[in-house]
C-alpha positions as CSV (number, residue, x, y, z in Angstrom):
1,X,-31.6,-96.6,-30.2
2,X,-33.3,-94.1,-32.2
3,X,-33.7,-90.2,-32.4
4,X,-37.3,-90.9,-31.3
5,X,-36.0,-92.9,-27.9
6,X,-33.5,-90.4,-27.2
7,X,-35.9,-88.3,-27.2
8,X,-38.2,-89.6,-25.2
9,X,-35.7,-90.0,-22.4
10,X,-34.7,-86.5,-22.0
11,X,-38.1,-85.3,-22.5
12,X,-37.4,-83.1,-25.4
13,X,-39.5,-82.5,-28.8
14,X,-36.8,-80.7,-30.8
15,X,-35.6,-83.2,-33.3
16,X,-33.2,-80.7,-34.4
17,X,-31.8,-80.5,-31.1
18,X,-31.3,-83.8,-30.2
19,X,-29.8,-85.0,-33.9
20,X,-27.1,-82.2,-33.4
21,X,-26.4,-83.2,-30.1
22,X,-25.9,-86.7,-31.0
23,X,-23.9,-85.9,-34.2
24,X,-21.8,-83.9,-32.1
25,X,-21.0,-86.5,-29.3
26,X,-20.1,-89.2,-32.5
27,X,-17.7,-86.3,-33.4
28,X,-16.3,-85.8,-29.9
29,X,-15.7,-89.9,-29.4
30,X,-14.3,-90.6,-33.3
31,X,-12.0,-87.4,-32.3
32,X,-10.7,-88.7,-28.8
33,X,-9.9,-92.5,-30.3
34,X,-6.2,-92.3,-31.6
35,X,-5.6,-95.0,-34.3
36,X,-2.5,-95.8,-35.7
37,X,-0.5,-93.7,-33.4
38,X,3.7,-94.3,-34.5
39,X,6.7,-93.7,-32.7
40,X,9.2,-92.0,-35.1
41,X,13.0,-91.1,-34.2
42,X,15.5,-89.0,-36.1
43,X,19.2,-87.8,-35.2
44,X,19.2,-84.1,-34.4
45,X,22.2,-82.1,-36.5
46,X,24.0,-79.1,-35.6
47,X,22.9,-76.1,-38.4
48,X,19.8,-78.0,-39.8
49,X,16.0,-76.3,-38.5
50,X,13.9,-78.5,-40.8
51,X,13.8,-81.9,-40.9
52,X,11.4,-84.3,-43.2
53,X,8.3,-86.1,-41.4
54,X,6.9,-89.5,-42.8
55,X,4.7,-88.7,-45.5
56,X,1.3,-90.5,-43.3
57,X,2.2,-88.0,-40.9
58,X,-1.3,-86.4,-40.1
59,X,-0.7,-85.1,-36.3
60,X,2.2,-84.5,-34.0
61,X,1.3,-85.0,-30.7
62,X,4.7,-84.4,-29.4
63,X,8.5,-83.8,-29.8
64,X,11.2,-85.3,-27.1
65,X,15.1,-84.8,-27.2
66,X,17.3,-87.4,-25.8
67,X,19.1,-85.5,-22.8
68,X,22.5,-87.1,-23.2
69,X,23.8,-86.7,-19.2
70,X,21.0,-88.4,-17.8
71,X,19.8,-90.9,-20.9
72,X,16.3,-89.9,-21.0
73,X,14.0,-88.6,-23.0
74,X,12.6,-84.9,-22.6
75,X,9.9,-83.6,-23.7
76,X,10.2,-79.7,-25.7
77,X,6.9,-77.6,-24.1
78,X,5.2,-75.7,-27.0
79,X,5.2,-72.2,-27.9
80,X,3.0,-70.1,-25.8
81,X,2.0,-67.0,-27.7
82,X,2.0,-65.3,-31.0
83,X,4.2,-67.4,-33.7
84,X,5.7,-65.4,-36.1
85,X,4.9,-67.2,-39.6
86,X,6.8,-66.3,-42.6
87,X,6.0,-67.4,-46.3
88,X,8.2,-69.7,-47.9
89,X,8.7,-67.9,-51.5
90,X,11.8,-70.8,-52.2
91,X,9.8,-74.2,-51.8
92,X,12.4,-76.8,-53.2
């Protein structure tokens, strides 16, 4: 289908319109189709607050803890509000 034909149907004469409309619903679906979405498990230590992520890490969707008295997974809420970010001035 064309700009012209989309046009047509909605019975609109902005072309400007209608292309940014239609570049912005190709946005919206490529963002809503998850591709290569991975499962990835690590042991949790007592003391350590960082761990290292795969390096084709590009989005966490989510982080679960293995509840140990019922033997399921459950699933840590994000932080609501303000986080207080600090600068690293020690990378390794």
């Amino acid at each position: 289908m064309t700009i012209q034909e989309v046009m047509e149907r909605v019975g609109s004469r902005e072309t400007t319109l209608i292309t940014a409309f239609i570049k912005d619903a190709i946005h919206l679906i490529n963002s809503n189709n998850e591709e290569n979405i991975a499962t990835w498990k690590t042991s949790i230590i007592d003391g350590t607050r960082e761990y290292a992520f795969p390096a084709n890490l590009l989005h966490l969707r989510s982080v679960s803890v293995l509840d140990e008295t019922d033997d399921k997974y459950k699933m840590i809420r994000r932080l609501v509000g303000s986080d207080d970010v600090v600068e690293d001035t020690e990378p390794e």
